[in-house]
N, C-alpha and C positions, 0 to 999 in steps of 0.2 A: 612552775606555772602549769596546769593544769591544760587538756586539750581547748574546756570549751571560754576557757579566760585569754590563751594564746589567739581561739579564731575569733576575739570580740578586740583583742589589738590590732589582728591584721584586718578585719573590715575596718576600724575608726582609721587605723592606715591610709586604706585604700580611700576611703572617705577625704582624707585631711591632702591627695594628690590633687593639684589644679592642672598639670599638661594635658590630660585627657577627659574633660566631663561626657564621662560614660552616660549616667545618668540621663545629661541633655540627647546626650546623641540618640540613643534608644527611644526617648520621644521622638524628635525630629526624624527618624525613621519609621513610627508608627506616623507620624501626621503624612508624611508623602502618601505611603502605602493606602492611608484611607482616602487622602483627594484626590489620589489616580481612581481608587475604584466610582470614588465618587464623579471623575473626569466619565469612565467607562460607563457610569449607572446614565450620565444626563446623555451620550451619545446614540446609545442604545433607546432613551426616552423621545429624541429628538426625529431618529431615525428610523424607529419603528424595527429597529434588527437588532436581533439577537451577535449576529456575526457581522462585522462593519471592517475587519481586516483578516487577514489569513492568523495573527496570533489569536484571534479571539479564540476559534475554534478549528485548525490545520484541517482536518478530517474531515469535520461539518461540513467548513469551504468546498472542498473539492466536491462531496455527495453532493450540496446544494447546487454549485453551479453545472455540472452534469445534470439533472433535474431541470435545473430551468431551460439548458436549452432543450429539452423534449418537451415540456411544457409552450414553450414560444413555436417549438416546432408541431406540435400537435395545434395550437391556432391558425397556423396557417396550413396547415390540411383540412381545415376546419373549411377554411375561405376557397381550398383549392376544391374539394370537394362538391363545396355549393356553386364554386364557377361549372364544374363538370356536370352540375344535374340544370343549369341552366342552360349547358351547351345543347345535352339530353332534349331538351324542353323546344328548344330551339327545330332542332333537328324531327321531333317526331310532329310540330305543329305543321313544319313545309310539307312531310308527308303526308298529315290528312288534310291539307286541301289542294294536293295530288290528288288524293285519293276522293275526295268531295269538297267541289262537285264536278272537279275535271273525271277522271275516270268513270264515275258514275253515266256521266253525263255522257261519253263515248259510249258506254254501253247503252243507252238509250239509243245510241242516233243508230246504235250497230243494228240493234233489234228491229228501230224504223225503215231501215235501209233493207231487208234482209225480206220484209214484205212485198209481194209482187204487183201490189196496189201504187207503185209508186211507177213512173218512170225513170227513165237513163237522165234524162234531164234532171229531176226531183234528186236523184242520188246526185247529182254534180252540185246541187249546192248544199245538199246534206255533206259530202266532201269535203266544201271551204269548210263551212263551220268546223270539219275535226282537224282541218292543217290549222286553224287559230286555238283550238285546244290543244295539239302537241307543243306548237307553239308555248303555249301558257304555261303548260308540263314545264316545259326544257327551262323557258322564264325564270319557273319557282327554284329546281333545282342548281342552274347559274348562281341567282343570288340569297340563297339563301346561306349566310353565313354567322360566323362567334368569331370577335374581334379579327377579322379579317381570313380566317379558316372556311373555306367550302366546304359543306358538309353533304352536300345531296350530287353531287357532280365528282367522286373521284373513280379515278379509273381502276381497274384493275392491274396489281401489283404481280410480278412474276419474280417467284422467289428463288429461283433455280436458272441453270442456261436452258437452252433450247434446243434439241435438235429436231430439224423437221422431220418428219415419218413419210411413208411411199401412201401417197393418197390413190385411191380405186376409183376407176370412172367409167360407170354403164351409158353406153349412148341409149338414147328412147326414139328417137328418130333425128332422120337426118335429109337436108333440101339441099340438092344439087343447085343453087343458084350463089353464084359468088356476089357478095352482098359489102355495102360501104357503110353506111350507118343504116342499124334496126335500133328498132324503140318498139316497146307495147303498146296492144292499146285496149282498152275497155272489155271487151269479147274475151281478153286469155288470148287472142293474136298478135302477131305483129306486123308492121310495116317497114320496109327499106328502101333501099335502094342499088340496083342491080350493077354491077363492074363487067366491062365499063359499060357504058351510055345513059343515054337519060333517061331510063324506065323506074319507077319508082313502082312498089307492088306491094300487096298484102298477104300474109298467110293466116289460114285457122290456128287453134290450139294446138296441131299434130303436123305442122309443116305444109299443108295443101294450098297448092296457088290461088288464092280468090278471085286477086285481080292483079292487072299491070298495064301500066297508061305511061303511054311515052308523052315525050316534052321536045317539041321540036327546040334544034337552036340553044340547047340551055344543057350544059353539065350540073346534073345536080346533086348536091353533096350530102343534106340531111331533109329528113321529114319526121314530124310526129304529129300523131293526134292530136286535134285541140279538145278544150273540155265540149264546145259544143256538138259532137261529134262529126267533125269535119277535120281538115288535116292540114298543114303549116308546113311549105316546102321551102326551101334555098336553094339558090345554086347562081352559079355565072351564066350572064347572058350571051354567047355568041356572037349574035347578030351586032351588038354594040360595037362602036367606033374604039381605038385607042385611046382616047380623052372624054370618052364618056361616064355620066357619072350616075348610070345606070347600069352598069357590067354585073353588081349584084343583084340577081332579081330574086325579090320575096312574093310566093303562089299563094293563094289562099282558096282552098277546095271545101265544099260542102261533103256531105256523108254518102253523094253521092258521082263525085268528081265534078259535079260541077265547078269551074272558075268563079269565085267570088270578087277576089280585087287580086292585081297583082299590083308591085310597084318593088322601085329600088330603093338604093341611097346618095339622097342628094345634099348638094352640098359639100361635098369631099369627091377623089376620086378612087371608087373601090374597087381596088382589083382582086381580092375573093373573099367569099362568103365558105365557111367550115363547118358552122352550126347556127341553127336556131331554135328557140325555146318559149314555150310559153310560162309567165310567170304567175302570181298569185291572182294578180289583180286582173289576169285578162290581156293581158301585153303580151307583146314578144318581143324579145332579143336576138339579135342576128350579131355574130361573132366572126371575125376574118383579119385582113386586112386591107389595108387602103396604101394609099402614097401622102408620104410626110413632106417635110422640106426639102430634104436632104436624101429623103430615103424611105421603106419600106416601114409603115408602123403598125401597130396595133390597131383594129377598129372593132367599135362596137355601136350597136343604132338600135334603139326604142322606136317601136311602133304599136298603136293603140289597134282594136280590134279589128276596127275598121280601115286599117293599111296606111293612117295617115302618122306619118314620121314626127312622133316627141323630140328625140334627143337622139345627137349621134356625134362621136367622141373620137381622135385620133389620138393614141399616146406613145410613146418610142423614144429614143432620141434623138432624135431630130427636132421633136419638139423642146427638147430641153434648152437651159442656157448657161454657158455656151450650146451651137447649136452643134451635134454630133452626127457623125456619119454610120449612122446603124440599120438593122433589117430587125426588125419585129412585127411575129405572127401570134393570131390567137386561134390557136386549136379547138378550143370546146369552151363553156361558161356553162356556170350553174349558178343556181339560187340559192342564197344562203339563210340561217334559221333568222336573222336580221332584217330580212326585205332585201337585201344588198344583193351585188353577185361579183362571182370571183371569175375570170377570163383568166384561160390557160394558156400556156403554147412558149414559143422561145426570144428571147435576146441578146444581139448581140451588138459591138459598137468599132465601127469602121475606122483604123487607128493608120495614116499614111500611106491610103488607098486601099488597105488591106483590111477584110475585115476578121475580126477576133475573134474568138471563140465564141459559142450562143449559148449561154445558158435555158435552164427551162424556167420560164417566168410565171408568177402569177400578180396580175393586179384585181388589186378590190375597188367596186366603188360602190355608194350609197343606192336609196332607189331611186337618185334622177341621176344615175351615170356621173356622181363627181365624186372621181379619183379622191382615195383613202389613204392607200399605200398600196408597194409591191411589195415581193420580193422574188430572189436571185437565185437559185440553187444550180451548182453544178462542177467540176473537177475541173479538167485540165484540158480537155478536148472539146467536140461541142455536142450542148446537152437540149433536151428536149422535153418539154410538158405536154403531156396527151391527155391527158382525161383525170377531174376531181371526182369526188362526192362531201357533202357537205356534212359534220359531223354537227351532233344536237348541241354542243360547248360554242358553237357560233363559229368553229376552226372549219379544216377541212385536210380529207390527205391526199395529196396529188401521186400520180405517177407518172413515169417517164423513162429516159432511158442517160445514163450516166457517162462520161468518156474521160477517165483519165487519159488519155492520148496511147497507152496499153492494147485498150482494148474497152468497149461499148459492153454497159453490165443494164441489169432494171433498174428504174430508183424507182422509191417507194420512200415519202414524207411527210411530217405532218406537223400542221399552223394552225396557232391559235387564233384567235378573233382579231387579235392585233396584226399577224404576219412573221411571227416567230418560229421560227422554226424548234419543235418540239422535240423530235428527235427526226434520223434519217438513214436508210438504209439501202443499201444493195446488196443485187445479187450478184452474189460469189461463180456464178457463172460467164464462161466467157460470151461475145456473143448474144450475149442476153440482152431483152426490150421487155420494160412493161407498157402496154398501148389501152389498156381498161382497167376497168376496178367495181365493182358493185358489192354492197353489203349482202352478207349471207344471214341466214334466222338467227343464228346463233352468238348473232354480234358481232363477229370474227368480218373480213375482209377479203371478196375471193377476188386475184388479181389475174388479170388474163397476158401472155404475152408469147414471143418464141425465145427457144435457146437455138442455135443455129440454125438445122430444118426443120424445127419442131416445134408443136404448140406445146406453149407450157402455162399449167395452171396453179397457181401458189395461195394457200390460206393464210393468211396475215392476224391479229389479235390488233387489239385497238391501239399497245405500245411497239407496232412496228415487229414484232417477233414472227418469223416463219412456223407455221405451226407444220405443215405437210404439200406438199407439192405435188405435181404427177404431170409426166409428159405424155401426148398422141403422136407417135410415130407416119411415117410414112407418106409427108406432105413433100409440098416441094421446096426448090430454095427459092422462088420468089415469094412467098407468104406474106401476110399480114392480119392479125388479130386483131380487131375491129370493135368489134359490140360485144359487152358482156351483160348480158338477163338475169337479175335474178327472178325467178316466178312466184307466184302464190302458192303452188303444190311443192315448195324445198326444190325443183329443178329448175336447171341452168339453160341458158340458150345464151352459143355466141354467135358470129357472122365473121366468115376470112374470105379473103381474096380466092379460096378455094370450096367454099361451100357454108351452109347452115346446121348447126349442130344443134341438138338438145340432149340435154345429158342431165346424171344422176352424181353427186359426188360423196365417195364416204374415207372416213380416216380416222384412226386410232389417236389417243390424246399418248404422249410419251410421260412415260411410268416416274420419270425422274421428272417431270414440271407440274409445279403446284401455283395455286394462287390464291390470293387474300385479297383482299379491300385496306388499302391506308388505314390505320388505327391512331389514335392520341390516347396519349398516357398520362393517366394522371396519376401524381403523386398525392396520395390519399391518408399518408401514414408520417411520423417523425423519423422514419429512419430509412435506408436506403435499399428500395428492394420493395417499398409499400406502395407497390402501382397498382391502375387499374385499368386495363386497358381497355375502350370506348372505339367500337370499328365503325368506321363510317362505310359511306352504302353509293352508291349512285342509282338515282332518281330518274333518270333521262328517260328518253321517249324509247330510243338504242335499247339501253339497259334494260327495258321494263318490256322488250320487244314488240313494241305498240308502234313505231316509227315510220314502219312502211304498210300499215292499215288503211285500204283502199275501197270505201263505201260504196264507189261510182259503179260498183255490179254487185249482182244477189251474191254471186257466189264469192266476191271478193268481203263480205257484210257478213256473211256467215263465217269465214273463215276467222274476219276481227275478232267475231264474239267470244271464240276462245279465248284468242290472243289477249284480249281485255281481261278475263276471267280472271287468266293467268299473271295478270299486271295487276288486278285488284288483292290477289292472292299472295305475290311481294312484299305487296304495300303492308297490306296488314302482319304478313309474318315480321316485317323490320319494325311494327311500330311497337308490337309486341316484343319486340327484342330488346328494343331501347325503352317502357315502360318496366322491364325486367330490370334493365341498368342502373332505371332511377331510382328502382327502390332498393334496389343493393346499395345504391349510396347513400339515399336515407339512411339506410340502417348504419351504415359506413361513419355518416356525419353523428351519428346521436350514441354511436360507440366512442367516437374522438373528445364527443363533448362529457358524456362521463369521466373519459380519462384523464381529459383533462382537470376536470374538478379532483378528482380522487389525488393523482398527481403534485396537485397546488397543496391538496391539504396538506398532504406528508412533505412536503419543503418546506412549507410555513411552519410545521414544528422542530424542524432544525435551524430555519433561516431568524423568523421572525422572533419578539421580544414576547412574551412575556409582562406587560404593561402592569399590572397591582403587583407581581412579583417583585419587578423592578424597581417600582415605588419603593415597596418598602425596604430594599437594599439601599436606595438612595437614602432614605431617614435615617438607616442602623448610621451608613457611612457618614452621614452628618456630622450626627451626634458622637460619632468614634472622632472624628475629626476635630471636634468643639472639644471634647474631651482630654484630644492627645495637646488642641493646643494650650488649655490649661496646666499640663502636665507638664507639657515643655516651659512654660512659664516658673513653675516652680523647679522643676531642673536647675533652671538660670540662676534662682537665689540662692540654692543650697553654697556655691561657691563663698557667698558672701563672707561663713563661720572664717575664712581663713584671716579675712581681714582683721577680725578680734582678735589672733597671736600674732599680729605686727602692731600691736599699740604699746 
């Protein structure tokens, strides 16, 4: 038999086998094969994707899903972005209406003021108006915020430590008169009050005695000028009985010592008066203490211009409930950028006849005298409040003097609007008292006090940091730093139990301290490291050195008008800076949104379908499908032949 006769037996052979219908099975393997593609084609139809599991395309998958998340992440830098030029927007609006018609507007009244066509009067209510525009300043920058971020009030950041440097001090003149509270007044002089007795007096700009008017009968503790140019004295009355409730007695002098009204505090029994102040509206405040229930408390009393008693307040513990056995004094009170005022001085609370340690206290209260809150500050020994200044944030930073039970250092702290304590510092020296504080031009904090026999004077920054110090030898050891001046010409004027200084003070910034403004960072990009950093600025009255701009003399009017210049010239350098910001992120935002379109393209033609491609792989598989199962159909009968050789 021949080869191609043998291979036409062995197919009818294989043919004429029934264990295995090959024939079927090879259909039945094309029909799966096509209704899976055809499963795959309607998946991909339904779904709009090319790759619907990791077998479709292993490789695809992975480039695709690395893509989209840049793609999801470049939309939302998209959103972060336009939050950041909202923040932008935000932030340079509060600046120009700083800038107008507040600023403007002080430069007008500076210009007004600065004419000699006006009087001392005239410039006293040209005055109010500019304490309601700082006011307004300080308003704007407080609240001006982006979900709950301040943007015009932050302080300055210090990004290094600090070591203080040896600060230099030229005296310019000096008054042999040992003096208890001095205060400025209108002229570029001052007035005090002489140690000891009751002489209260005034000096020219260079220290020269004007005048000096005793007070029978009466120790008296402070005087200042009122705005009408006349003067507002305190002090205890002598002649009063032990249970009298006039032992405070408040003077009121014309411009020319005339007595205008005098009168006490009634109603309580006040055993001493420490300071008094006029406040916005015309008022004064007298600070001391009185007698509580139990004990020595706090007091504080309103009076309207005309010497007749508003409100007056005892607070301590004594007043509390339970009723406690305590001594509290108030040293000094200020006005705060609120209408409010903060009463300084110490407490403490009488514990089984004993009393305990005294902190330095401050309480706040609104402006008809009703209690806000206090607070407590002090170590282990007993501590003391002498003297605030009121910060444009509506806070304030007190000093005093500290005792861990060691040894008595300064304290130097500072509170928010609320009574929180911000941060708090002492001095590292033994012996040490801080007993004053006044801001200096530069923003900075110059604090007055002794280190053992010495007066010591410390520059402060507005987060508590010693910037330079400098001591004056050769005093005695009973001392006391009393008054600290800042003046309109950059010099100092203070007042000790040993005489009246004026002085000059200079010091070197240290080469290792830097500082910034808070920044917010935006993430502007899909990937880590695509920041932008947006610095913020502080707005204040402080900051923009507008704060202590004093109208009520030519020469104090002239001096603003720089100082304004110089705060309109801020203003517009930061709004230009932040107009700079916005449009770097314009640009920033409409670089992200090409990207991201360009981005989407190239994943859509790895990720996405193909839709008439698809289609028509769906018909081929159909029809491959219709096809195979006619084929397997006929598979099935071929077996049939076998039944014919069983008949």
């Amino acid at each position: 038999m021949n080869i191609r006769y043998r291979r036409y037996y062995q197919l009818k052979g294989d043919y004429m086998r029934i264990g295995h219908n090959i024939t079927s099975l090879n259909s039945l393997n094309r029909l799966n094969k096509n209704n899976k593609s055809i499963t795959s084609s309607l998946e991909r139809l339904s779904s709009g994707l090319r790759i619907n599991i990791a077998a479709d395309d292993a490789a695809g998958l992975a480039i695709s899903e690395k893509m989209r998340a840049q793609i999801r992440g470049l939309a939302q830098a998209e959103r972060n972005t336009q939050d950041g030029i909202s923040l932008i927007q935000t932030m340079e609006s509060g600046l120009g209406t700083i800038q107008d018609p507040n600023l403007l507007r002080l430069r007008e009244l500076a210009l007004q003021a600065s004419n000699d066509t006006l009087t001392n009067f005239d410039r006293t209510l040209i005055q109010k108006e500019v304490e309601q525009i700082k006011l307004g300043i300080n308003d704007i920058a407080n609240n001006t915020q982006f979900n709950g971020i301040h943007l015009l009030n932050n302080d300055l950041e210090v990004n290094t430590n600090i070591t203080p440097v040896q600060g230099n001090i030229s005296t310019n003149w000096t008054a042999n008169i040992p003096a208890r509270d001095l205060s400025k007044t209108s002229d570029g002089g001052y007035v005090g009050i002489r140690i000891p007795g009751n002489n209260p007096f005034k000096l020219d700009s260079m220290g020269n005695l004007v005048w000096s008017q005793a007070i029978p009968n009466m120790d008296v503790y402070s005087i200042k000028e009122s705005s009408d140019g006349g003067y507002i004295l305190l002090g205890n009355d002598f002649s009063a009985d032990a249970f009298s409730n006039q032992k405070i007695n408040i003077i009121k002098w014309d411009g020319n010592l005339n007595e205008q009204w005098r009168t006490g505090v009634s109603g309580v029994y006040s055993i001493m008066g420490n300071e008094v102040i006029e406040t916005s509206d015309g008022s004064f405040i007298v600070a001391g203490t009185g007698s509580g229930i139990q004990g020595w408390d706090g007091l504080v009393a309103k009076f309207n211009s005309n010497g007749v008693q508003q409100s007056t307040l005892i607070v301590g513990s004594s007043q509390s409930n339970p009723v406690g056995y305590g001594s509290e004094e108030f040293n000094s009170i200020i006005e705060t950028a609120d209408g409010g005022y903060l009463a300084i001085g110490s407490s403490s609370l009488k514990l089984n006849g004993s009393y305990t340690d005294t902190s330095s206290w401050v309480m706040k209260y609104d402006s008809n005298l009703n209690p806000l809150w206090d607070t407590r500050v002090g170590g282990t020994g007993n501590d003391e409040g002498y003297r605030a200044i009121a910060t444009s944030d509506g806070g304030a930073i007190i000093v005093g003097c500290y005792n861990d039970s060691t040894k008595i250092s300064g304290l130097i702290y500072k509170l928010d609007s609320s009574g929180n304590v911000l941060w708090e510092k002492n001095d590292t020296s033994a012996s040490s008292n801080f007993t004053s504080i006044s801001e200096a031009k530069d923003g900075n904090y110059i604090i007055g006090g002794i280190v053992g026999d010495k007066y010591k004077l410390s520059i402060f920054d507005p987060q508590g940091n010693e910037l330079a110090n400098a001591t004056l030898s050769g005093m005695a050891s009973t001392i006391r730093f009393n008054s600290l001046i800042s003046n309109d010409d950059g010099s100092y004027t203070f007042s000790t139990t040993t005489g009246i200084t004026n002085f000059n003070v200079s010091y070197g910034s240290n080469p290792s301290t830097t500082y910034d403004y808070k920044t917010v960072n935006l993430q502007v990009g899909a990937n880590s490291g695509d920041n932008f950093a947006v610095k913020l600025t502080d707005a204040r009255t402080t900051a923009l050195g507008i704060a202590d701009i004093d109208l009520s003399t030519r020469q104090g009017a002239e001096l603003a008008i720089s100082k304004i210049d110089k705060a309109i010239n801020t203003v517009s350098s930061k709004r230009s800076m932040y107009g700079a910001y916005q449009n770097a992120l314009e640009h920033i935002h409409n670089n992200l949104t090409n990207y991201e379109v360009n981005l989407t393209a190239a994943e859509s033609r790895i990720r996405d379908v193909d839709m008439a491609k698809e289609m028509m792989n769906l018909t081929k598989y159909n029809i491959l499908s219709q096809a195979s199962q006619a084929m397997l159909a006929q598979a099935n009968q071929q077996p049939q032949g076998v039944l014919q050789l069983l008949k």
